[in-house]
KEVEXSE-345131 format. One record per residue (C-alpha): residue in three letters; x, y, z. Coordinates in pm, whole numbers, padded with zeros to 5 digits, always signed. Each point is the difference from the previous one (the first is absolute). Last residue first. Example, Ala and Ser with C-alpha at 12.3 -4.5 7.8 and 13.67 -1.06 7.14 Angstrom:
! KEVEXSE-345131
ser+01367-00106+00714;ala-00137-00344+00066;
END
This chain:
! KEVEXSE-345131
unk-11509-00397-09156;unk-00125-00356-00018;unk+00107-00129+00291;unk-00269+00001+00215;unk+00070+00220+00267;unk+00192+00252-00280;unk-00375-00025-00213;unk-00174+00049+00344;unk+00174+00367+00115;unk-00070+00071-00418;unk-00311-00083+00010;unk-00160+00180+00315;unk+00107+00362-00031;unk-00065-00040-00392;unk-00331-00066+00000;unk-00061+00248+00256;unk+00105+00286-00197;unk-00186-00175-00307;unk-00339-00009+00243;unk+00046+00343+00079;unk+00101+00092-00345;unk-00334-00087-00127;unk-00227+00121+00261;unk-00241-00155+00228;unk+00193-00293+00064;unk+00014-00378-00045;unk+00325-00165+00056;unk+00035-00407-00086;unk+00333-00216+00052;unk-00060-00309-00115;unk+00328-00226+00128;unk+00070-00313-00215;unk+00122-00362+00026;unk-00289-00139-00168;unk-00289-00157+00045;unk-00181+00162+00341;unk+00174+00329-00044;unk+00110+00201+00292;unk-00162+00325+00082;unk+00029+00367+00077;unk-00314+00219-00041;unk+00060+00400+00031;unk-00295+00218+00082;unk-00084+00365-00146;unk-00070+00362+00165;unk-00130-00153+00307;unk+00330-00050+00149;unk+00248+00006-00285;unk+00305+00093+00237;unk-00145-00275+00284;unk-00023-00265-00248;unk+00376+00086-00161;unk+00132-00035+00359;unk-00138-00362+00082;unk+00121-00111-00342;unk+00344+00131+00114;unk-00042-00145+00316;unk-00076-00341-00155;unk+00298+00034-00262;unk+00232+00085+00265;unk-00136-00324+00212;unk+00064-00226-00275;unk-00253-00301-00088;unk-00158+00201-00263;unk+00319-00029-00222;unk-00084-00383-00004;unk+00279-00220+00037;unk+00216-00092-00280;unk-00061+00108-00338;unk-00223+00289-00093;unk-00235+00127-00303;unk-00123+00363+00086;unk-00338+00046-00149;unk-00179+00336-00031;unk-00337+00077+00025;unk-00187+00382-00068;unk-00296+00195+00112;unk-00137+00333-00111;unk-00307+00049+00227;unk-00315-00116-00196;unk-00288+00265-00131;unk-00319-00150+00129;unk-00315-00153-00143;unk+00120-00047-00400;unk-00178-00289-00057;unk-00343+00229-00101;unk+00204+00248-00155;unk+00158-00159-00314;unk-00237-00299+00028;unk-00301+00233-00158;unk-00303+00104+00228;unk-00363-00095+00016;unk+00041-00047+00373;unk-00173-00340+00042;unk+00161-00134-00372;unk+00348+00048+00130;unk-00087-00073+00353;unk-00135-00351-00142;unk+00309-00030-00190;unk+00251+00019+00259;unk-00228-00306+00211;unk+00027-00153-00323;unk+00363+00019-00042;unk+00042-00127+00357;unk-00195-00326-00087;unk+00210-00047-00267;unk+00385+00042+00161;unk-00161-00232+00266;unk+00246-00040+00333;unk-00112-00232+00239;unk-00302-00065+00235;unk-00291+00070-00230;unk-00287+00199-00089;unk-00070+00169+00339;unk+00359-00021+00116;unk+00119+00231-00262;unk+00376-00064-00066;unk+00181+00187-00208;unk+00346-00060-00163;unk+00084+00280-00214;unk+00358+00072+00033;unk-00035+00248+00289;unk-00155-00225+00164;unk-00356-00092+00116;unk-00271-00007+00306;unk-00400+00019+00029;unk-00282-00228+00217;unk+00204+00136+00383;unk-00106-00209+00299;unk+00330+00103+00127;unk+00112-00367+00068;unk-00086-00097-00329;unk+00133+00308-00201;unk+00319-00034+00163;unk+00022-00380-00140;unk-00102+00147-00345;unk+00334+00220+00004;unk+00180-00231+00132;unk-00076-00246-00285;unk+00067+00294-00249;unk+00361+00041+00049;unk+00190+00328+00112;unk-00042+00008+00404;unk-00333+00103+00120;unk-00139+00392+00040;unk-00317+00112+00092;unk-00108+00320-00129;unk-00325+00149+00138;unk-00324+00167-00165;unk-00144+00313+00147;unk+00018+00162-00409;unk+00298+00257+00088;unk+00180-00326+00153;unk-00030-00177-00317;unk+00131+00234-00171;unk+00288+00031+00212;unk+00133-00342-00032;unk-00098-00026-00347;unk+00244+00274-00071;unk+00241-00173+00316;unk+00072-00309-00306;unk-00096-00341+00061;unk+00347-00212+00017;unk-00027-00027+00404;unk-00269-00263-00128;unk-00451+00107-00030;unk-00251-00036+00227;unk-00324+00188-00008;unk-00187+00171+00291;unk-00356+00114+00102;unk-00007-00353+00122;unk-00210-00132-00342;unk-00058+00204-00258;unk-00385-00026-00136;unk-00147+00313+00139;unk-00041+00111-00362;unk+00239+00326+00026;unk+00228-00231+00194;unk+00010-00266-00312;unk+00049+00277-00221;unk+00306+00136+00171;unk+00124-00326+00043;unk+00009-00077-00304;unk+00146+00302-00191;unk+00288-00019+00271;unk+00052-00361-00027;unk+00004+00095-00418;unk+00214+00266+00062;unk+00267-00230+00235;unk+00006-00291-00246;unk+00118+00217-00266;unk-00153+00164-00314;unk+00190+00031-00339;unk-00031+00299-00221;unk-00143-00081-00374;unk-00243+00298-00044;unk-00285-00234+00060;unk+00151-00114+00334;unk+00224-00314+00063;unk-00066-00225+00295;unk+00254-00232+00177;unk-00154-00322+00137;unk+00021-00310+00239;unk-00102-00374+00040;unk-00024-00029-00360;unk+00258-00311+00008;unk+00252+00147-00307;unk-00124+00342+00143;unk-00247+00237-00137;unk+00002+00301-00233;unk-00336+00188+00022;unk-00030+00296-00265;unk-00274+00281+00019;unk-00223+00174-00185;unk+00126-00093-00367;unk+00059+00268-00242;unk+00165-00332-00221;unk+00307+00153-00073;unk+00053+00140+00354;unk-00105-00304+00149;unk+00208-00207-00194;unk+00323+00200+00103;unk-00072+00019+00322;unk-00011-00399+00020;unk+00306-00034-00175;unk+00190+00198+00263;unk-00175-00210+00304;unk+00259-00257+00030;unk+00013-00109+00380;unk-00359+00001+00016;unk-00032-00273-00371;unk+00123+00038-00311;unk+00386+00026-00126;unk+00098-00350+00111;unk-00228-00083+00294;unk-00105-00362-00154;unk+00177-00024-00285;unk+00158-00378+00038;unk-00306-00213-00008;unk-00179+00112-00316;unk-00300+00257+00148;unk-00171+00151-00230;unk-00207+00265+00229;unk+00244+00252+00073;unk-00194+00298-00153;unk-00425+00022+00050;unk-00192+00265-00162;unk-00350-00009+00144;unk-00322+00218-00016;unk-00111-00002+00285;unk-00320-00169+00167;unk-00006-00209+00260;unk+00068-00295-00177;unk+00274+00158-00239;unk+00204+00074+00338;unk-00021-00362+00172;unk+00038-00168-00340;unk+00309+00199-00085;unk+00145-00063+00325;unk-00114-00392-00001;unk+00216-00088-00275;unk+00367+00122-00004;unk-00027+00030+00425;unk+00254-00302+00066;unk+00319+00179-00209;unk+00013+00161-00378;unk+00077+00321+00224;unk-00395+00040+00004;unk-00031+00343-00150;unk-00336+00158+00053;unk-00096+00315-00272;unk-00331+00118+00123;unk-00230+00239-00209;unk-00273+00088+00229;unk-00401+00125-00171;unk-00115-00352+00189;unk+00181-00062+00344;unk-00324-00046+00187;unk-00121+00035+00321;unk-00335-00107+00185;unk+00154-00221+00170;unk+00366+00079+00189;unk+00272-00164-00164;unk+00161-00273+00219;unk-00252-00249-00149;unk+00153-00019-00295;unk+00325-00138+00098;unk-00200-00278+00172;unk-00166-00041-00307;unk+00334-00038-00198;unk+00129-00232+00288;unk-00240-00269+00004;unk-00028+00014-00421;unk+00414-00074+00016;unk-00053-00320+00217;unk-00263-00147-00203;unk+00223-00271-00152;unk+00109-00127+00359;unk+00228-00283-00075;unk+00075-00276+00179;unk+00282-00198+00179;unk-00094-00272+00297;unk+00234-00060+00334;unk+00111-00341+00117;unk-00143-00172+00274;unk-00073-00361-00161;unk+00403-00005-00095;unk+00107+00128+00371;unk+00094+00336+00076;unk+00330+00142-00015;unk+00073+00287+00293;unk+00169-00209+00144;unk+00292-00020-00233;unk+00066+00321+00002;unk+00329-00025+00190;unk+00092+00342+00093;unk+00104+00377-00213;unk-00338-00008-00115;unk-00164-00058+00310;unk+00152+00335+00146;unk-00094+00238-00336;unk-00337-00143+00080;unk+00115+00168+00406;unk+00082+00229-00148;unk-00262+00126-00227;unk-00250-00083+00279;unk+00169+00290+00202;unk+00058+00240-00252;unk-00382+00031-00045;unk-00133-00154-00274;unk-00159+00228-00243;unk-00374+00005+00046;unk-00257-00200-00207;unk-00187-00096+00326;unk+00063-00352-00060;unk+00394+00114-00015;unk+00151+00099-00282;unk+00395-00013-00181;unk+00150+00140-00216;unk+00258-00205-00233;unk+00257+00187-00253;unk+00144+00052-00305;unk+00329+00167-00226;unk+00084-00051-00337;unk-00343+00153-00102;unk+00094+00379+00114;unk-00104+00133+00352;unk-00367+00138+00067;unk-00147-00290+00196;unk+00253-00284-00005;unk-00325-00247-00026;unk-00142-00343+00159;unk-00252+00089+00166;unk-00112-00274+00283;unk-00328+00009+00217;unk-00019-00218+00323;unk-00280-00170+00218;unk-00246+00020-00248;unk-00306+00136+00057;unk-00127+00045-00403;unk-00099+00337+00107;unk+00317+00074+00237;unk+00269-00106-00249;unk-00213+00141-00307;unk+00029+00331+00140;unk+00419-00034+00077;unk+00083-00173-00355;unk-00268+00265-00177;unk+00241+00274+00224;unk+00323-00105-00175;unk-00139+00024-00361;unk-00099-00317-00182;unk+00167-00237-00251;unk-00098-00362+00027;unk-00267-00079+00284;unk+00148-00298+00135;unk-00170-00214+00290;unk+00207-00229+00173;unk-00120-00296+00279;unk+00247-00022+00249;unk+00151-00312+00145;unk+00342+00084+00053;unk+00075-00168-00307;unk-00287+00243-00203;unk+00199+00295+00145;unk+00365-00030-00130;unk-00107-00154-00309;unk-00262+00297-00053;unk+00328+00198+00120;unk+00227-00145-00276;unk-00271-00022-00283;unk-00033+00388+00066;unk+00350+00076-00010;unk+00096-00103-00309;unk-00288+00136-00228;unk+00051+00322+00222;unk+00320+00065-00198;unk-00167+00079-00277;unk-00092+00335+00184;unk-00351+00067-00080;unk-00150+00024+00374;unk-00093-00253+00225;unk-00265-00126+00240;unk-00029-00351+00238;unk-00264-00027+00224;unk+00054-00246+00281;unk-00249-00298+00130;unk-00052-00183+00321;unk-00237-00240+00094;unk-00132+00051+00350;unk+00128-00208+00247;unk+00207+00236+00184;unk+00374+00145-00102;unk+00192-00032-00331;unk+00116+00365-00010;unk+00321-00037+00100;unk+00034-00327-00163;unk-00080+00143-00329;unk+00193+00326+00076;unk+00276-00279+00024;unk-00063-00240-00317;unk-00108+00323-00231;unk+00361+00147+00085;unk+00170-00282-00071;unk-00146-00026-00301;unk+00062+00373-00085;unk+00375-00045+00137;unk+00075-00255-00252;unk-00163+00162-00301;unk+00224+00286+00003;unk-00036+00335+00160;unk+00229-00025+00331;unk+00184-00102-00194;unk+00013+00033-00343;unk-00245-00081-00296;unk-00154+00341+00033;unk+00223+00269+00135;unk-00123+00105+00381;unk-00300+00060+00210;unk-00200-00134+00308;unk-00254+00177+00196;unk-00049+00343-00022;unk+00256+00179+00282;unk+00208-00306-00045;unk+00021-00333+00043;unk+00235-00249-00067;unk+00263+00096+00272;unk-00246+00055+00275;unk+00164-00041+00389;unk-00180-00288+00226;unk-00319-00097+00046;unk-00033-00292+00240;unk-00048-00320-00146;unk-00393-00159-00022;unk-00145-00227+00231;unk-00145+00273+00264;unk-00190+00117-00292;unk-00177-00305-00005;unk-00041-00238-00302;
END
């Protein structure tokens, strides 16, 4: 089918900034949606002669069990053949997408949020994230008649299973660490968030080396996240003080990003570790663009850093994708987030919580020095979010609020920024200062909340 013959896009309702996500077992989460989703990114896909085939990945959630049968229903009645790899990190769904050459990679996961919630990525052949584009225009053939996009009996799709799928991405893991390393003499606690990474982190680390203490790696169907994983690093500290450990890695629910913790127990964020990175990577002649790309979120610390070492910021709106679609057009090979999503276009072309670990461990073991001051590459501005629920139309809409923004900018100047947004879920304003000093940024904290809070209501 042409492209010509498809619907034009129109407005996104299903998807977000990362697919599609909501409360298992209700729309748009339920079994319903997932078919009908496989039936029209079947059809959009379905093009040429060739025979096509999707790769299908999940996490832990029990809710996957319904959603998987739903989309390899979805697909194999659009004529697709399916290939499931069980539970596998985001970016083992994206390399195994391009090295099997399928025409579209599925993860089925709700990343770092609790079990009652899930959701559907999808990847191109390329193992990119769609582009907002092709998601609506899918998002477009699901909301039609989908009845053309049924094949015949004799054209049906095929289901199988690709038993080797976790081996494929454990050595593709380890080849991200440069040869003629080794992570022997390193005590390594890794906790897997009981989500997609519970085996092959372990494996990956114990491989090349360390000595391994894994957490979050009995996975039961509901505790993905709970306590463990990025967004729960407390635990984590705790071990690795017990334990003397080197250094803790707490991953996602998906494993597509990280949040370190040190030997002494304090947590790392996505900007020190882009920071330790790219430093390294420019000392080697290995960064790519003189530049790395990070969100507005990224804090002026790494900012300035950078800047001291002849490397340049580039900035993307908050959400990974956009941050790898800079990369692209910049010719750029290393970008992140605050939270811990990095992407390293050498090794792959989404976030890898594991792959980053190992590029932070090869500068550990390179420079001979402990976590506590080899993560520890700048000293961050003091920096601080606050949400202001509204009703109504959006505070940001009104002209005082604009000039007022306006004025705040100008006050600050280079001192510190201000970064006033809209949430993409919920009807929230995120109102973030960053300054150089503590009561600067609460000074201008206050100038801007309280003008927004009696804007929005909520004063």
């Amino acid at each position: 089918m042409s492209p010509d013959s498809l619907p034009p896009a129109r407005p996104r309702k299903l998807f977000g900034t990362d697919g599609i996500r909501g409360v298992a077992n209700r729309p748009p989460m339920d079994a319903g949606t997932a078919l009908r989703l496989g039936q029209a990114a079947g059809r959009f896909f379905n093009r040429g002669t060739h025979r096509h085939r999707v790769v299908i990945g999940k996490d832990t959630r029990l809710s996957g069990y319904m959603l998987e049968p739903a989309l390899t229903a979805g697909f194999i009645g659009a004529g697709m053949d399916v290939v499931l790899v069980g539970p596998l990190p985001t970016p083992a769904i994206a390399l195994l997408t391009r090295s099997l050459r399928a025409d579209l990679g599925v993860m089925i996961s709700a990343s770092h949020n609790p079990h009652e919630d899930n959701g559907i990525k999808l990847f191109g052949p390329d193992g990119l994230k769609l582009s907002d584009e092709q998601e609506g225009e899918i998002e477009a053939l699901m909301g039609g008649d989908l009845s053309a996009a049924l094949v015949s009996p004799e054209k049906l799709g095929r289901a199988s299973r690709l038993e080797d799928a976790p081996g494929r991405y454990i050595e593709a893991a380890k080849a991200s660490f440069p040869r003629g390393l080794t992570l022997e003499g390193l005590r390594v606690i890794v906790d897997c968030a009981h989500g997609a990474a519970y085996k092959v982190a372990p494996t990956v680390l114990w491989e090349l080396g360390a000595e391994v203490v894994s957490v979050g790696v009995q996975p039961d169907g509901f505790n993905i996240n709970r306590g463990v994983g990025s967004t729960s690093p407390k635990q984590l500290a705790e071990i690795v003080r017990e334990r003397r450990a080197d250094i803790g890695i707490a991953l996602d629910g998906d494993a597509d990003r990280l949040v370190l913790v040190d030997e002494a127990g304090a947590p790392v964020d996505g900007d020190q570790i882009l920071a330790l990175i790219a430093e390294s990577w420019a000392r080697e002649g290995r960064l790519k663009g003189g530049a790395v790309v990070a969100t507005v979120m990224s804090n002026m610390g790494l900012e300035r850093f950078l800047g001291r070492k002849g490397i340049t910021l580039h900035r993307t709106p908050v959400g990974d994708r956009y941050v790898g679609e800079r990369m692209r057009e910049l010719g750029c090979n290393l970008g992140g987030e605050q939270s811990g999503h990095m992407i390293m276009n050498d090794f792959g072309t989404t976030g890898d919580g594991l792959v980053a670990a190992l590029q932070v461990l090869a500068v550990l073991v390179e420079e001979k020095r402990p976590a506590s001051q080899a993560c520890n590459r700048f000293t961050p501005l003091p920096q601080r979010l606050v949400n202001i629920r509204f009703a109504g139309p959006s505070p940001l809409k009104d002209a005082g609020v604009q000039a007022l923004i306006a004025e705040e900018e100008e006050r600050l100047g280079t001192q510190g920024r201000v970064l006033i947004r809209a949430s993409g879920t919920e009807p929230l304003i995120r109102v973030m200062v960053e300054a150089e000093e503590e009561s600067l940024l609460n000074e201008s904290l206050d100038r801007l909340c309280g003008p927004i809070r009696v804007k929005a209501g909520a004063a």
